[in-house]
TORLUMFI-64733 format. One record per residue (C-alpha): residue number from 1; residue in three letters; x, y, z. Coordinates in steps of 0.001 Angstrom, whole numbers. Example, Ala and Ser with C-alpha at 12.3 -4.5 7.8 and 13.67 -1.06 7.14 Angstrom:
2
num, residuo, xx, yy, zz
1, ALA, 12300, -4500, 7800
2, SER, 13670, -1060, 7140
***
This chain:
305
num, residuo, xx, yy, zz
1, UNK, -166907, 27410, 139131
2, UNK, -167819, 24077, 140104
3, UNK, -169684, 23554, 143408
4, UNK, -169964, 20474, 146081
5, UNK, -173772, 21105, 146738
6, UNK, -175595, 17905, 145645
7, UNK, -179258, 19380, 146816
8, UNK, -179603, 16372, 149243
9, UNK, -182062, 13115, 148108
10, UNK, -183555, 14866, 145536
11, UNK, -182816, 12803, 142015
12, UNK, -184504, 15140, 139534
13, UNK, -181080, 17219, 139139
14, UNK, -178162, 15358, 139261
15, UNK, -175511, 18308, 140288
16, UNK, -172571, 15965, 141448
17, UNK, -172854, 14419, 137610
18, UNK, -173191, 18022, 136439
19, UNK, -169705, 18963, 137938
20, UNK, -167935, 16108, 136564
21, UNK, -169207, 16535, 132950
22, UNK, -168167, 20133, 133199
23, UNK, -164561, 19029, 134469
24, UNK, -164366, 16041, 131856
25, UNK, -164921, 18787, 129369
26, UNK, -162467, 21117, 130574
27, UNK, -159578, 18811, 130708
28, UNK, -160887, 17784, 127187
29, UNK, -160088, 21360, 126098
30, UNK, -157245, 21437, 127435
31, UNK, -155730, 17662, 126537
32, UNK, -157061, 19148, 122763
33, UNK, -155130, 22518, 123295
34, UNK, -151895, 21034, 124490
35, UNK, -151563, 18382, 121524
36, UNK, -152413, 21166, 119191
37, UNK, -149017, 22719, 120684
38, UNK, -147361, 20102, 120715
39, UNK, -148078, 19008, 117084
40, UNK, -147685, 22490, 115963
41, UNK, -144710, 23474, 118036
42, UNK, -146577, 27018, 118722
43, UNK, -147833, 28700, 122020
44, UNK, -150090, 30936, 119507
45, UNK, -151869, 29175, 117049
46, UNK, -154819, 31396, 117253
47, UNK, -155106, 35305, 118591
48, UNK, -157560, 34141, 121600
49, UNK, -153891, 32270, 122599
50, UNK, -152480, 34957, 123833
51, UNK, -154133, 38369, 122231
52, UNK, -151080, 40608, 123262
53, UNK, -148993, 38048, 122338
54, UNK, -150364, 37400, 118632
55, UNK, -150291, 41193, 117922
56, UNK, -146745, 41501, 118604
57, UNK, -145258, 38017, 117149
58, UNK, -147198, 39424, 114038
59, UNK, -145697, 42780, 114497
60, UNK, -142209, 40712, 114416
61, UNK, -142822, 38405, 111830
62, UNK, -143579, 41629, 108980
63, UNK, -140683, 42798, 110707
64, UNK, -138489, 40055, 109473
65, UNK, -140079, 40404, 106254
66, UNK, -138733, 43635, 105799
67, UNK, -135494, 42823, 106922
68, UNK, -135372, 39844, 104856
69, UNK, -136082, 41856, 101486
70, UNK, -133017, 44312, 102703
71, UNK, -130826, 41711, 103048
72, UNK, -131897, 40682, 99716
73, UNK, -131281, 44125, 98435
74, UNK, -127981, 43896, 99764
75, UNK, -127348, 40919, 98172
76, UNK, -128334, 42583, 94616
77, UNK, -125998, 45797, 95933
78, UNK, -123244, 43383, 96192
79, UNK, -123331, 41915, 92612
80, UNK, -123145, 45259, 91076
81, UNK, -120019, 46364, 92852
82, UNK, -117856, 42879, 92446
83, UNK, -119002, 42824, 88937
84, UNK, -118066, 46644, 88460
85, UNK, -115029, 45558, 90015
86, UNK, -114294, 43510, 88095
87, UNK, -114572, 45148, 84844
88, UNK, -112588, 47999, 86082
89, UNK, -109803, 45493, 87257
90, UNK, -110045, 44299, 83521
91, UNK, -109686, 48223, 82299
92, UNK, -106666, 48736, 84597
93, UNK, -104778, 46184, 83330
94, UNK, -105505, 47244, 79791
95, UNK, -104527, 50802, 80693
96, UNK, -101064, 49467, 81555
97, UNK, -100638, 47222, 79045
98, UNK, -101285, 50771, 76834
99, UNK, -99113, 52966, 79106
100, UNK, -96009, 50702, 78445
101, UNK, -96560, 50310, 74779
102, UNK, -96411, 54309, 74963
103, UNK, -93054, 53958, 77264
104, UNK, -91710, 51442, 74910
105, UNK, -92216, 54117, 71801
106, UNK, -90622, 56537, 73675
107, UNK, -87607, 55101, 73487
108, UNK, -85274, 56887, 70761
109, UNK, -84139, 53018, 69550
110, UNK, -87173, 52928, 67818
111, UNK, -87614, 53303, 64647
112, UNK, -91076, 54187, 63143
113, UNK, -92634, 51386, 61915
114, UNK, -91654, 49793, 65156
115, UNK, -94044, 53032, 66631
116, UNK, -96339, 52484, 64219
117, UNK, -96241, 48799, 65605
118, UNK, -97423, 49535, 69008
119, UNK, -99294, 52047, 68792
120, UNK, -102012, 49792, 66127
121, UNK, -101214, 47023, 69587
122, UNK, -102535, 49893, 71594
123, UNK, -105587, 50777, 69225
124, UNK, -106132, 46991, 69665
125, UNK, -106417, 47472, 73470
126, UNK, -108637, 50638, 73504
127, UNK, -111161, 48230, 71938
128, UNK, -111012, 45883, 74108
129, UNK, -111716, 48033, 76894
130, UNK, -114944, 49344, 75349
131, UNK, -115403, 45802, 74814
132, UNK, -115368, 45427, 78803
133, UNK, -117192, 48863, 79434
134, UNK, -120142, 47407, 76981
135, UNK, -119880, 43560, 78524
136, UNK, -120199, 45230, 82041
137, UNK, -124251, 44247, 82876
138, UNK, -126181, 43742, 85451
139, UNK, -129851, 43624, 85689
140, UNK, -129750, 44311, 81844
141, UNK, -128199, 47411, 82061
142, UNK, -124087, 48344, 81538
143, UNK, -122719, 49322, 84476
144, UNK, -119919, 51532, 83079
145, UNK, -121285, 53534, 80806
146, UNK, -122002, 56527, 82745
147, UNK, -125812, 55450, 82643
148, UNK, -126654, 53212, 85648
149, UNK, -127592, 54475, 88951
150, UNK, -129510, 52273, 91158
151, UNK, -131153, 52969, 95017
152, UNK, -131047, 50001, 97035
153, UNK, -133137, 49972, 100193
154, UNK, -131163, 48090, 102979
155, UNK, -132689, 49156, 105733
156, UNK, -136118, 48582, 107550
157, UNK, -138046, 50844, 105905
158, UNK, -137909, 51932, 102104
159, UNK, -136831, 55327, 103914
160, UNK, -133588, 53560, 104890
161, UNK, -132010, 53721, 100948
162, UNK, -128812, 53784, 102666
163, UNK, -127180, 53153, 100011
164, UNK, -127800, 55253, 96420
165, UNK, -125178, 53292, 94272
166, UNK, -124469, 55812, 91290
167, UNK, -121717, 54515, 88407
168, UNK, -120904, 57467, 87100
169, UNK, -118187, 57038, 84065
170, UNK, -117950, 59851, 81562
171, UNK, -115999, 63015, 82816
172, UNK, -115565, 63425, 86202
173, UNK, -112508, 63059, 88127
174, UNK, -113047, 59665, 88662
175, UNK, -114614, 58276, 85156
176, UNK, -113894, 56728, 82301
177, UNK, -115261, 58203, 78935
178, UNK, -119253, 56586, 77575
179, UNK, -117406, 55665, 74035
180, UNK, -113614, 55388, 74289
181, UNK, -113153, 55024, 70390
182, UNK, -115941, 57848, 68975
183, UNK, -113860, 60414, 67700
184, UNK, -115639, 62874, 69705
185, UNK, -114329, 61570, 72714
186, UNK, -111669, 63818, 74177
187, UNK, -111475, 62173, 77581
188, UNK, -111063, 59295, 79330
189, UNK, -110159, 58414, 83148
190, UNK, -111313, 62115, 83646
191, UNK, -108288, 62980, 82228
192, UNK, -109560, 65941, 79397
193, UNK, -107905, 65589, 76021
194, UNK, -106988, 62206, 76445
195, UNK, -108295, 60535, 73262
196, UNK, -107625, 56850, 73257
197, UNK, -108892, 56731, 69407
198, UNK, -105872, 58872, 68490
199, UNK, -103522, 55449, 69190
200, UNK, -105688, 54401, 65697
201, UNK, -104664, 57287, 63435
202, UNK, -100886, 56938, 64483
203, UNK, -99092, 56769, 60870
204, UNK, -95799, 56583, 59924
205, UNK, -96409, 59997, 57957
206, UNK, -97897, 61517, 61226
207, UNK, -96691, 59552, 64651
208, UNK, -99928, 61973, 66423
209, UNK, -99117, 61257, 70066
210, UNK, -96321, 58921, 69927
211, UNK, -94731, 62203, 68176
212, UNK, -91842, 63140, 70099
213, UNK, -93319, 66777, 71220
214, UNK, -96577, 65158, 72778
215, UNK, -95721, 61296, 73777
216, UNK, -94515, 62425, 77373
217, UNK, -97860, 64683, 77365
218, UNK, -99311, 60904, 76397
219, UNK, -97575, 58726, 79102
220, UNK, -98564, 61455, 81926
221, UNK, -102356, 61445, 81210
222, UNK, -102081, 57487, 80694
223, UNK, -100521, 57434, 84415
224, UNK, -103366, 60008, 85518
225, UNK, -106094, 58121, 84217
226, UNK, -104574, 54809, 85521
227, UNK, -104712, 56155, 89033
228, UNK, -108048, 57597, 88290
229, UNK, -109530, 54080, 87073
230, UNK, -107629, 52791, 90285
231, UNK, -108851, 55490, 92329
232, UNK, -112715, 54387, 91560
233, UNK, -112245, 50927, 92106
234, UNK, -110886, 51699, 95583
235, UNK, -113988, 53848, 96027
236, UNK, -116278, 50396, 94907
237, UNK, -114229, 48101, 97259
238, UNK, -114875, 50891, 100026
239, UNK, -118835, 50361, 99163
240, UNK, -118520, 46526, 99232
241, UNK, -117068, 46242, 102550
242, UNK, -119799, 48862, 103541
243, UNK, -122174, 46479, 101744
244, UNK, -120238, 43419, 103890
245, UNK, -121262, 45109, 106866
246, UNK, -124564, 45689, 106571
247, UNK, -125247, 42149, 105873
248, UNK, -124100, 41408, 108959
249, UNK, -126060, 43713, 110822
250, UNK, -128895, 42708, 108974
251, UNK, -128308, 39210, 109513
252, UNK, -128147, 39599, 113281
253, UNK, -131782, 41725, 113491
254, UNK, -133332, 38886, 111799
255, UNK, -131721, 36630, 114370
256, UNK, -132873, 38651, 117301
257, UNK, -136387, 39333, 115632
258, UNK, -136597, 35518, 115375
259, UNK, -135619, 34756, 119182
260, UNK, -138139, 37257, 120124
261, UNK, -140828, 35280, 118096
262, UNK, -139981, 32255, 119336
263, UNK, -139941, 33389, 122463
264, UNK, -143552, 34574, 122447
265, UNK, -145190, 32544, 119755
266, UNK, -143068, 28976, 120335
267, UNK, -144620, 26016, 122353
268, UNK, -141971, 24982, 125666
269, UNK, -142632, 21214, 125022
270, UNK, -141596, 19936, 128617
271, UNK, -144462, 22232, 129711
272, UNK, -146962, 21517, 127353
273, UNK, -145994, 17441, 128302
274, UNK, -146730, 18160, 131837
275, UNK, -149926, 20032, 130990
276, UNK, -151018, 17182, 129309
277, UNK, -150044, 14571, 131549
278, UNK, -152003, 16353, 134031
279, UNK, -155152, 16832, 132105
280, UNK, -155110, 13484, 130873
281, UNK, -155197, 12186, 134472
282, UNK, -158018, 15223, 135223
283, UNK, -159853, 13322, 132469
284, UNK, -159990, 9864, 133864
285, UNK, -160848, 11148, 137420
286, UNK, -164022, 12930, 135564
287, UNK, -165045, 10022, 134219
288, UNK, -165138, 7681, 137299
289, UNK, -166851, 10592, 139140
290, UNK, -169281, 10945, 136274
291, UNK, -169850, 7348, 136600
292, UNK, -170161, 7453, 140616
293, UNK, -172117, 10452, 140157
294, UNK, -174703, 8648, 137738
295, UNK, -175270, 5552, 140131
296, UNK, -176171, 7982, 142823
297, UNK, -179865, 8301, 141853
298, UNK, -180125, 4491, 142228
299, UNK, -179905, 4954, 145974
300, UNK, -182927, 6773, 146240
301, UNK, -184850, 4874, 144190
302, UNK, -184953, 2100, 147198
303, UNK, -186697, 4464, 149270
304, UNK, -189904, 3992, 146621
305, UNK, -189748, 73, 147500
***
């Protein structure tokens, strides 16, 4: 702390030009530490700032990080279910197109090589929809296959896999069959028995299941594996608006996180212009003491003459 006491005539110590160098250099320091705020925009631009401070706007900033990552892991989440969507949109409107090829066949106005007709029209479809089930990627791998499953960590910490996103297409109640035209496969839509290669070995020397004893057994597992197919897309649409959500709440801790890093780390720029003002004009008073100060000596010397 500075001190008043000039030690009378003496001229060996100069204490009163002491004080005023030590004040010019303080309100150097702090003319230095206020344009370093000001030309940073940051309270903190070193931990002996503010030590509590720097530990948690650090704490807050890795933080954000992590929420930053989930929100791209969201983001990743997201593609997989509009572009599952979108194949199974693809495969429902291919299941329909087959379901009224089998209505039209049902119809006794037919003849056979009319049957014969749609059902190669329908053989023509099942392809197409391994077609989609194969073109279905993401990430390099087919989504609809019965294959991919995928954890996506959209929360804070990787303990927070909130979401394990499983595609799961082969026999369960809600699947569509791995290979729809191997002749192994007896299911499809989790329908069992429901062969959609049979459509190719229709004949008009064997009609298969256009035949008149097993074409309504046909149309009724077409209609239960449409609803199926239907049923699972619903269930992807329910994860995407789960998916919707999330981003938002993600969105809106980042947002928070950031206002309470500005709040501690962030330079207030009217204050740091008043601090500087005021150190500025601490600076010039130093100096004309400290030039005062210096011609004080001088006095004494007349004694000596």
């Amino acid at each position: 702390m500075p001190t008043a006491i000039n030690n009378g005539g003496r001229i060996r110590t100069n204490t009163p030009a002491e004080n005023a160098f030590n004040a010019l250099t303080a309100a150097n320091k702090n003319i230095s530490k206020s344009q370093l705020r000001l030309s940073t925009g940051k309270r903190i631009n070193a931990a002996s700032d503010d030590v509590s401070g720097y530990i948690t706007s650090r704490s807050l900033n890795s933080r954000v990080g992590s929420l930053r990552s989930a929100l791209n892991a969201v983001g990743d989440a997201k593609n997989v279910t509009s572009i599952a969507q979108d194949g199974l949109d693809n495969i429902n409107g291919l299941i329909t197109q087959i379901k009224d090829a089998t209505a039209t066949a049902a119809s006794g106005a037919l003849g056979t090589d009319e049957k014969v007709a749609l059902a190669q029209s329908a053989a023509r479809l099942t392809d197409q929809i391994q077609t989609v089930v194969d073109s279905t990627v993401f990430g390099g791998e087919t989504l609809l296959d019965g294959a991919f499953s995928a954890d996506f960590v959209i929360g804070f910490t990787a303990t927070n896999n909130l979401l394990t996103l499983g595609v799961d297409l082969a026999t369960s109640s809600n699947s569509l069959a791995v290979d729809v035209n191997s002749s192994s496969s007896t299911s499809f839509g989790g329908i069992t028995n429901l062969d959609l290669g049979a459509f190719e070995s229709v004949s008009a020397s064997d009609l298969g299941v256009f035949a008149a004893d097993q074409i309504s057994t046909t149309l009724t597992s077409l209609s239960d594996a449409l609803n199926n197919v239907n049923k699972f897309a619903s269930y992807i649409g329910g994860v995407d608006n789960r998916l919707d959500s999330q981003e938002s709440a993600l969105n809106s801790q980042i947002t928070n996180f950031n206002a309470a890093i500005s709040r501690i780390e962030d330079a207030d720029v009217a204050e740091e212009q008043l601090s500087l003002i005021k150190s500025q004009f601490l600076q010039q008073t130093s100096i004309i003491s400290l030039a005062q100060a210096n011609q004080n000596p001088n006095t004494y010397l007349q004694i000596l003459g």
